[in-house]
C-alpha positions in Angstrom: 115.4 188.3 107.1 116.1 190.6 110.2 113.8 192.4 111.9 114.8 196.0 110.8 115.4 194.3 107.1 111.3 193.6 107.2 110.8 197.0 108.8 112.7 198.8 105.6 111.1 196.6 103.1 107.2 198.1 103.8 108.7 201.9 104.2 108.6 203.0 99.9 104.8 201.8 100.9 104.4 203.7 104.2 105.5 206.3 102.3 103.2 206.4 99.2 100.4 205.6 101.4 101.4 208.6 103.5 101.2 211.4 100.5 98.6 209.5 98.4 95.9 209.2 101.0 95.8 213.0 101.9 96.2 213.7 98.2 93.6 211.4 97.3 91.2 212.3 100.2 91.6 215.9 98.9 91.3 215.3 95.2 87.9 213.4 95.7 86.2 216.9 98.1 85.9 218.3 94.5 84.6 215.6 93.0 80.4 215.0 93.4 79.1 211.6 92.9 75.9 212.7 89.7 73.0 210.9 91.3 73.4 210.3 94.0 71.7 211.9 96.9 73.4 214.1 100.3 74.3 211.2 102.6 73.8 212.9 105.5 73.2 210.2 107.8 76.7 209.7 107.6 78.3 212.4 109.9 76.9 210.7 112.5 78.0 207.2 112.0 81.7 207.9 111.0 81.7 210.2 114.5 80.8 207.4 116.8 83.4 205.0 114.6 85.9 207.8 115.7 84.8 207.0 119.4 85.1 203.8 119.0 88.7 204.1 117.7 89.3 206.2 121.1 87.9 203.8 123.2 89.9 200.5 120.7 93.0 202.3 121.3 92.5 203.1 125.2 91.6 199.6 125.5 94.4 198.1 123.9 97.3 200.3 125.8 95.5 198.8 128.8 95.6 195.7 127.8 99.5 195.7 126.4 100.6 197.0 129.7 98.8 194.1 131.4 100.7 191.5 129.3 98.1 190.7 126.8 99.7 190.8 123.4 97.1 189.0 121.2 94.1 190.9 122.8 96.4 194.1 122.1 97.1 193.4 118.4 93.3 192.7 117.7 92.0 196.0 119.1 95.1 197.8 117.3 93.8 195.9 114.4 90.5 196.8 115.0 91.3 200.4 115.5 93.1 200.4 111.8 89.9 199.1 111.0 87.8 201.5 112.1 90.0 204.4 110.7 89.8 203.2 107.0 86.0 202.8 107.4 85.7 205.8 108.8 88.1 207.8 105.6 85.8 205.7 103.8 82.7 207.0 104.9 83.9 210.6 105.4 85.2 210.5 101.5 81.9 209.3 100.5 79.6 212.0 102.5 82.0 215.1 100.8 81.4 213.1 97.7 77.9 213.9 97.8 77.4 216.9 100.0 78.9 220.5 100.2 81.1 221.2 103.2 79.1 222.3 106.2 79.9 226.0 107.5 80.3 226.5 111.1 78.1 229.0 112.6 78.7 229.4 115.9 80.7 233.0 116.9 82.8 234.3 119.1 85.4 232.8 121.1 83.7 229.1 120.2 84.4 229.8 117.0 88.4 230.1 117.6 88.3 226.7 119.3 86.1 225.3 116.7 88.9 226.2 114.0 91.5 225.5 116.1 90.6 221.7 117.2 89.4 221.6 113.4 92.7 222.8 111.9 94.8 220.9 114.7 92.7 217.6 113.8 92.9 217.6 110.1 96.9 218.4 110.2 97.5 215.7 112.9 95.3 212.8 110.9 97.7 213.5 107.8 100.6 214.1 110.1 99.0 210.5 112.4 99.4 207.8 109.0 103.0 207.1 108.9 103.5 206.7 112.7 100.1 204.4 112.6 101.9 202.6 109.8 105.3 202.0 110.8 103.8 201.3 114.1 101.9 198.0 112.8 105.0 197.4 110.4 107.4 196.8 113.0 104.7 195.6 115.3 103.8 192.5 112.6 107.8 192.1 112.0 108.3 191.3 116.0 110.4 194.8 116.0 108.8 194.9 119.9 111.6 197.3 121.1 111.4 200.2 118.4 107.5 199.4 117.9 107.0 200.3 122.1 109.6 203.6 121.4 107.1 204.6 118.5 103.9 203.7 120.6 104.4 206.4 122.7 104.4 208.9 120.0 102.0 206.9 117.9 99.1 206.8 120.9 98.7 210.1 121.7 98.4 211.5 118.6 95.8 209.2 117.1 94.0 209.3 120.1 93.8 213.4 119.8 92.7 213.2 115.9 90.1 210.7 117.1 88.6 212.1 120.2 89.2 216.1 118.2 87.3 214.2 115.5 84.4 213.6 117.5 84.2 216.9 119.2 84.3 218.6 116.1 81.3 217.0 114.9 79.2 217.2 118.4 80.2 221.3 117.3 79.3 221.3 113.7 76.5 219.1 113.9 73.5 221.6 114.7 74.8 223.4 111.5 73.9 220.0 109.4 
């Protein structure tokens, strides 16, 4: 089977997993978990898995460019890693708290909204690039994987770093 062939075969599931995960992630905000107590020590935990996700993807462009493809593909791996545990986590905390209002005013509060916004539309916007990334990454499609890296990087670097700025800014409104 070709390389492109492989590619085309994963793309119906890039796709799902594209719309459903959003859906999903939005679906389950209105849901509350009866029982189960505010899992606030959360925030703080799925903030720093963001930073590490910054520092896993930094780290892996550096090593790529020096050569070192199997120390690449495990901190990419890693990074893919640490963004599921960190939906996971997320998920679970709006499961069992309300959403936390930001209360800061002024012109803050226009950057606050605007890294917010800009952060949640690019992490929907970031999971079929991340995704046919790795596909054609783990299909040894090197040429149109590198071409796709470059729009792939930046982006979920920006959801992960906005991610953790965002909560550094909500966070004394916990």
């Amino acid at each position: 089977m070709s390389k492109v062939a492989i590619s085309k075969k994963y793309t119906v599931w890039i796709w799902i997993l594209s719309i459903v995960i959003p859906i999903a992630v939005a679906v389950l905000f209105t849901v509350r978990i009866p029982g189960v107590e505010r899992m606030g020590f959360l925030p703080p935990i799925y903030a720093t898995i963001n930073a590490i996700t910054a520092i896993l993807l930094i780290a892996a462009v550096l090593q790529i460019k020096k050569g070192n493809r199997k120390t690449h593909e495990l901190l990419m791996k890693s990074a893919i890693g640490c963004s599921v545990l960190f939906l996971l986590m997320y998920v679970a905390y709006h499961m069992t708290s309300d959403s936390t209002s930001y209360g800061g005013e002024g012109v803050i509060r226009y950057v606050y909204f605007f890294l917010l916004i800009s952060h949640i539309l690019l992490s929907i916007t970031v999971i079929p690039f991340v995704l046919i990334t790795y596909v054609r990454a783990i299909s040894g499609d090197f040429v149109r994987h590198k071409k796709l890296a470059r729009i792939t990087f930046p982006l979920w670097l920006y959801v992960a770093v906005t991610g953790v700025i965002v909560y550094f800014m909500i966070s004394p409104y916990y």
